[in-house]
C-alpha positions in Angstrom: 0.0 0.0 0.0 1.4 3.6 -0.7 1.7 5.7 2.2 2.7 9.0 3.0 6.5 10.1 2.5 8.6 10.3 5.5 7.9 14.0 6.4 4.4 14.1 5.7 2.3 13.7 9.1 -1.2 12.8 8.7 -2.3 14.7 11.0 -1.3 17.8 9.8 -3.1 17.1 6.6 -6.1 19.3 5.8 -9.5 18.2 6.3 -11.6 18.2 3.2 -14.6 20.5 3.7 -18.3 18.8 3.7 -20.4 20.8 1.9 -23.9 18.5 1.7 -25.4 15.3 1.2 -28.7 14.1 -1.0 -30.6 11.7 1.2 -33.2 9.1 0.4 -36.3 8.3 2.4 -35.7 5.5 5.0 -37.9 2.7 4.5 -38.4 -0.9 5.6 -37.3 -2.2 2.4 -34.4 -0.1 2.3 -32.1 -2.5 4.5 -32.1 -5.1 1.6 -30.1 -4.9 -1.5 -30.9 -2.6 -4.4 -30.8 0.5 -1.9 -27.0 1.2 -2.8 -26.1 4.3 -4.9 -23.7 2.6 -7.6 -23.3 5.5 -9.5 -23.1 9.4 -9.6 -22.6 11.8 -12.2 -22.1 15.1 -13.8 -22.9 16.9 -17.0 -20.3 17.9 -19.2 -21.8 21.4 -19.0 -22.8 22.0 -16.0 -26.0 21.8 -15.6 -27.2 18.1 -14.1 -26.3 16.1 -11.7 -27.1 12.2 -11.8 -27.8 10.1 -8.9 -28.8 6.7 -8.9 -30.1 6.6 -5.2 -31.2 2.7 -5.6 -34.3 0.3 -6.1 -34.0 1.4 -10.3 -34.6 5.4 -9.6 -32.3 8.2 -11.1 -32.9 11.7 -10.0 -31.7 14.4 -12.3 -30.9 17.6 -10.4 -30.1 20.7 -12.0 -26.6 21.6 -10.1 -27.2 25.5 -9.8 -30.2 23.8 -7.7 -27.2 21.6 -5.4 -25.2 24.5 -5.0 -28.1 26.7 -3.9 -27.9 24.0 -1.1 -24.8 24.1 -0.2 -21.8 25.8 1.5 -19.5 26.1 -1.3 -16.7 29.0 -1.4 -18.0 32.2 -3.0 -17.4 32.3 -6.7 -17.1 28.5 -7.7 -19.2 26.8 -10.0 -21.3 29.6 -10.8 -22.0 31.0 -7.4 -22.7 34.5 -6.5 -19.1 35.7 -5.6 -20.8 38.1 -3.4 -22.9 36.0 -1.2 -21.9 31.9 -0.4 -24.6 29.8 0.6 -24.3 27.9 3.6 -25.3 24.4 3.8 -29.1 23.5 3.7 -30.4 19.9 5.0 -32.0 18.6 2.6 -35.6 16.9 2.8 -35.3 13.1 3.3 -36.9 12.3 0.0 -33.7 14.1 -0.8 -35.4 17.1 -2.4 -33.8 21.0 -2.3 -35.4 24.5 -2.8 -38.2 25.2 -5.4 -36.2 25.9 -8.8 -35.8 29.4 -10.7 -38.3 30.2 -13.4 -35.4 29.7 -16.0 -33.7 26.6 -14.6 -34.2 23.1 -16.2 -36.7 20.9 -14.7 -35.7 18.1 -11.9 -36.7 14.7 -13.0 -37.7 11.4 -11.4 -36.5 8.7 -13.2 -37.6 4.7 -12.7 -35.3 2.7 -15.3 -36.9 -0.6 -14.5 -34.2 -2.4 -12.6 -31.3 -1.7 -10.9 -28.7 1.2 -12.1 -25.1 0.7 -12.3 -23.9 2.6 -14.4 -24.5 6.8 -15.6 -22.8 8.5 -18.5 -23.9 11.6 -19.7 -23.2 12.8 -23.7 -24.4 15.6 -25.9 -23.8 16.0 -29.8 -21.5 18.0 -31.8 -22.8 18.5 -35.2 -20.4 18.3 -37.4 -19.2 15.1 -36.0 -21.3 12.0 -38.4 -22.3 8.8 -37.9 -19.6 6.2 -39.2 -22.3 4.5 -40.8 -22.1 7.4 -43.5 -24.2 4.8 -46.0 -27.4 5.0 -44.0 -29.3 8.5 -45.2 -32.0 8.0 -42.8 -31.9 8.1 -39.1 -34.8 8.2 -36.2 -33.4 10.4 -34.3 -31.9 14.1 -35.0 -29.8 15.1 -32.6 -29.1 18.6 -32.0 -26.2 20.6 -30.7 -28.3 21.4 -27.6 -29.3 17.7 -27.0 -28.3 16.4 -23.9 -28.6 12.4 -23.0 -28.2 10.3 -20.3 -27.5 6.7 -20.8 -28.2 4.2 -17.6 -26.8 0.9 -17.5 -28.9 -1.4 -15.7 -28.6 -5.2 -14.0 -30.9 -6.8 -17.2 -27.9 -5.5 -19.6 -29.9 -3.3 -21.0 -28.8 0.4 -21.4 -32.0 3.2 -21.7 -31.2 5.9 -23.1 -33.1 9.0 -22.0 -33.1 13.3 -22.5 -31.8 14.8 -19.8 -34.1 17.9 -20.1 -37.8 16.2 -20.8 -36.9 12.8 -18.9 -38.3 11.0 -21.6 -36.8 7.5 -22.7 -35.4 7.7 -25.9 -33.4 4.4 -27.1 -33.0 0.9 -25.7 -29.9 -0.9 -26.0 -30.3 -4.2 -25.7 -27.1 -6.9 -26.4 -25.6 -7.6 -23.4 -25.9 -11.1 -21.4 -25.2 -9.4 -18.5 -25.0 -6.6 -15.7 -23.7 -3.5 -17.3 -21.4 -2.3 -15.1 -20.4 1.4 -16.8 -20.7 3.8 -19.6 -18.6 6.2 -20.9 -18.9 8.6 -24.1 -16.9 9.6 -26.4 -15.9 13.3 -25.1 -15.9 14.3 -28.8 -19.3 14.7 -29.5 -20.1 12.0 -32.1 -22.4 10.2 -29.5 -20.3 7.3 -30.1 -20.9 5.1 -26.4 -19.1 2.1 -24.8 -20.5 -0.1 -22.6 -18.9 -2.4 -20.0 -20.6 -5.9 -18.2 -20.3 -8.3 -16.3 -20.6 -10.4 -19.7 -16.6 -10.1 -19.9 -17.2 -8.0 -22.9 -17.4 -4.5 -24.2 -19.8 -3.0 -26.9 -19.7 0.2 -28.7 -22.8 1.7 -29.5 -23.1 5.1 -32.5 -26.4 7.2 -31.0 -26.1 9.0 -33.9 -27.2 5.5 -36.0 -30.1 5.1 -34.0 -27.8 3.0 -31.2 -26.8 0.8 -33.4 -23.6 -1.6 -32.4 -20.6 -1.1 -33.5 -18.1 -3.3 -32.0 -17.8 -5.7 -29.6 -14.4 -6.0 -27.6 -12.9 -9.2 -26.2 -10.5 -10.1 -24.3 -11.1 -9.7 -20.2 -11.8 -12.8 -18.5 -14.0 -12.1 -16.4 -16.0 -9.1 -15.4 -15.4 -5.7 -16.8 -16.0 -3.0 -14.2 -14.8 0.1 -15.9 -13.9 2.1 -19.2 -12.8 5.7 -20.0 -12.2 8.0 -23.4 -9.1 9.3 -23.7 -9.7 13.4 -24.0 -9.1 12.7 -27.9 -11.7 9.9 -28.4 -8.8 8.1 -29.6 -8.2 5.6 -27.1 -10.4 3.6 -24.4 -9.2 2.2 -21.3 -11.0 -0.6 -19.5 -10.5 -2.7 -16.4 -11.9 -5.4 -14.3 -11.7 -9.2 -12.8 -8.4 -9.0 -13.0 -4.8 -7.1 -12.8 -4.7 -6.2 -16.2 -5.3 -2.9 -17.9 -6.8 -2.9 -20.8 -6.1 -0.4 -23.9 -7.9 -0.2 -27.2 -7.6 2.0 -30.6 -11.0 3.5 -31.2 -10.1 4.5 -34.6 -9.2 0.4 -35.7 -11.0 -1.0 -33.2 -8.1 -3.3 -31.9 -6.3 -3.7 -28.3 -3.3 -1.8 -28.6 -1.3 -3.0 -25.2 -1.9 -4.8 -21.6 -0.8 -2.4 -18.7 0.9 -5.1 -15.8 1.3 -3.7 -12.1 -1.3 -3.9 -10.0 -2.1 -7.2 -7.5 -5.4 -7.6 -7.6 -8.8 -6.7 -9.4 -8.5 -3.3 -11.4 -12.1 -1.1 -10.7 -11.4 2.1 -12.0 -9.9 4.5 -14.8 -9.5 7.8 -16.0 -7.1 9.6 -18.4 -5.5 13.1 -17.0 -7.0 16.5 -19.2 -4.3 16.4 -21.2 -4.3 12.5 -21.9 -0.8 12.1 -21.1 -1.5 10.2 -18.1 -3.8 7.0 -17.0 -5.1 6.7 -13.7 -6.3 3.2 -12.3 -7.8 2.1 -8.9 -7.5 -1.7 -7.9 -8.6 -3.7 -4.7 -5.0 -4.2 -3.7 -5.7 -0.4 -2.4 -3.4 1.3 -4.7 -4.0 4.0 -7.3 -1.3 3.8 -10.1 -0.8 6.5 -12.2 0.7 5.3 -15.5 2.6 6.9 -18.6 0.2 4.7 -21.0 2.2 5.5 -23.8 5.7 3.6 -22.5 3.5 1.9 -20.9 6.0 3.1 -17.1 4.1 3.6 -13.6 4.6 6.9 -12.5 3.6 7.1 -9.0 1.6 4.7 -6.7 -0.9 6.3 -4.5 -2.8 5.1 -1.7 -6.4 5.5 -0.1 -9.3 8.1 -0.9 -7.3 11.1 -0.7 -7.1 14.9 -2.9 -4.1 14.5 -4.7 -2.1 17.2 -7.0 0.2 16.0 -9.7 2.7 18.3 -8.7 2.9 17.2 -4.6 3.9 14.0 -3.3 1.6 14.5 -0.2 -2.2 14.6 -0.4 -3.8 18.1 -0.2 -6.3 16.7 1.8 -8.7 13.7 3.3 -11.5 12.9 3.5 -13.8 10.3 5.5 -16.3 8.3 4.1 -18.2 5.2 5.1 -19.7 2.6 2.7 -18.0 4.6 -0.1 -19.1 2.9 -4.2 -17.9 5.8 -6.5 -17.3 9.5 -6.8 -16.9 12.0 -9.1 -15.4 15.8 -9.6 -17.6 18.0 -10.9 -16.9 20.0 -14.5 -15.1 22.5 -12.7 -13.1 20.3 -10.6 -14.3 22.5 -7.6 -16.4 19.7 -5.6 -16.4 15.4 -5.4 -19.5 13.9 -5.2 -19.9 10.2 -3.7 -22.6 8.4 -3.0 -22.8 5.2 -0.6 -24.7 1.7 0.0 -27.2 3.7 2.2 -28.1 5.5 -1.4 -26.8 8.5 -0.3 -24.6 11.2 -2.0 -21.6 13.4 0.1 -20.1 16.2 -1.0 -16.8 17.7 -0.5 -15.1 20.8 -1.8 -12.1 20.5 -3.4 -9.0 22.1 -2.2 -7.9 25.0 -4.1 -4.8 25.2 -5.9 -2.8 27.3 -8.2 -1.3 24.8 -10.6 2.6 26.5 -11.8 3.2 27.6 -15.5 5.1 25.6 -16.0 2.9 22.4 -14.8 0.4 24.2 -17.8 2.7 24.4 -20.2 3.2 20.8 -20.2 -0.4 20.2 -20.2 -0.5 22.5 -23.3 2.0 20.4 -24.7 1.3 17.0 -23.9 -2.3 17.6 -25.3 -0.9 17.4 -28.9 2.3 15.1 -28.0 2.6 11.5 -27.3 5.9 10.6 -24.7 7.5 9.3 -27.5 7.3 12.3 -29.4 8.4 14.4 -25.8 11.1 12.2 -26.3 12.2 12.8 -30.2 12.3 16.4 -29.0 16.0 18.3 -29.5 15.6 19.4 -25.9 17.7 18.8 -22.5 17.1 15.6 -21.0 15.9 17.1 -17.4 13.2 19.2 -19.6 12.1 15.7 -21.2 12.0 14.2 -18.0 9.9 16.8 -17.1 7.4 17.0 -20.6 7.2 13.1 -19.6 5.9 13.5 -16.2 8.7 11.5 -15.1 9.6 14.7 -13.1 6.6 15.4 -11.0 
């Protein structure tokens, strides 16, 4: 397990500031299974937050609505830099405050079985269907169309519109539970689909849903996958210490990541897709160069990291903890829990160094081996290559 460095005390460590909670309504029925919140997320724009709060519902909240709520510092995520809201206890049905005449509507939604997995994707127009030989389509999506796809224990995968609630598509292929979703961040609509049916299916919304591609190659259950910020490449992991990485373009695995000791739950690509971050039940977090294929760093617990420190920024506790998620600002980390509950935190603020953006800016366009082609001083490259934190 990775622990602290030497003169790092824990104790001395910030304490991440709770900032609210969505509850649900306590009910006999409650203490069995199906009351567990598997699943949380945000809108790429801000405006919805997703919460599977158990027993098949989703609620979509507007997030100007959450932060009305809650006690976030003045002047993040859209906030009146004038006047922070303090925290407001929510209702146990989980409702907030009556929304503003101009803000989208909160929906209820019952998907018909349990939820595991959320993704939320909207449509760029200029980017086509790869089916380029079918003229006609059912559905028209729009630059302002906003989805949200729900993976569910049946493997099937409803697709709804995030601002009428109605369903729109449904997906149905998989053997198995569907475990997590993930579009493509560039706006094709293009969705991939991970189960419990040790396989992965890509799906084109702009085709009417139609499949794609089905990967193979994990043994057993598939818990997670993630776009790379370019679309170009898809991480997945699961049942097993591997890490998976696939070509989107050619459809094809392009390399095994080996490191961890036990089952690999979790992924996600840095903003500037030079890094890959995985979670496994051996407690570490590994943070990979995915292109050399080279760990990094190894990390340890539920903790607020920067890239640039070797010592957390600050903790957090949480009980009965299934998933989280940073909001599009980065500002708060939402996690909801086996009692169906969501907790938030807000993040801690930091200035991130020019030059740590500079090599963002750089390694958005460059791959390491490129970095390392570069006529440039080997402690710079070191550097570009994150090899130098």
């Amino acid at each position: 397990m990775a622990s602290f460095p030497d003169c790092v005390n824990k104790n001395d460590l910030d304490k991440a500031k709770f900032i609210g909670e969505l509850l649900v309504s306590v009910a006999p029925f409650d203490q069995k299974s199906g009351r567990e919140a598997w699943t949380v997320a945000f809108a790429p724009n801000g405006s919805y937050f997703a919460w599977s709060q158990g027993h098949r519902i989703v609620r979509l909240i507007p997030w100007t609505k959450c932060l009305r709520s809650f006690s976030v510092s003045a002047g993040e995520e859209g906030t009146n830099p004038t006047s922070p809201q303090r925290l407001s206890r929510q209702d146990s049905d989980g409702s907030l405050t009556v929304p503003l005449a101009d803000e989208p509507r909160e929906h209820t939604i019952d998907c018909g079985d349990v939820v595991w997995g959320l993704a939320f994707g909207s449509s760029v127009p200029e980017k086509q269907s790869r089916c380029v030989n079918i003229e006609w389509h059912r559905f028209k999506f729009g630059q302002d169309q906003l989805l949200l796809a729900t993976g569910l224990n049946n493997g099937r995968i409803k697709i709804w519109d995030v601002y009428s609630g109605k369903l729109l598509l449904n997906l149905m292929d998989h053997t198995d539970v569907v475990r997590d979703l993930t579009f493509a961040p560039d706006g094709s609509l293009m969705l991939v689909s991970a189960s419990r049916d040790k396989t992965l299916r890509v799906w084109d919304l702009k085709d009417d849903g139609n499949m794609v591609k089905v990967f193979r190659g994990h043994q057993n259950w598939v818990y997670c996958c993630s776009f790379s910020p370019d679309s170009s490449i898809l991480c997945s992991v699961g049942a097993g210490k591997a890490v998976f990485l696939w070509n989107m373009d050619k459809y094809t695995l392009i390399q095994k990541l080996e490191g961890h000791h036990n089952d690999v739950v979790s992924c996600e690509f840095s903003p500037d897709g030079a890094l890959l971050a995985t979670a496994s039940y051996d407690t570490r977090v590994i943070v990979w160069d995915h292109h050399k294929a080279a760990i990094l760093l190894e990390l340890g617990f539920v903790r607020f990291w920067s890239i640039e420190e070797r010592a957390p920024q600050a903790i957090a506790s949480l009980s009965n903890g299934l998933c989280c998620a940073f909001s599009p600002e980065g500002s708060v980390l939402a996690a909801g829990t086996r009692d169906g509950s969501v907790h938030f935190w807000e993040c801690p603020r930091s200035i991130a160094s020019l030059q740590h953006m500079c090599r963002m800016a750089l390694r958005r366009v460059l791959t390491t081996q490129q970095v390392e082609a570069l006529a440039i001083p080997t402690p710079l490259q070191d550097y570009l290559a994150y090899r130098v934190i």
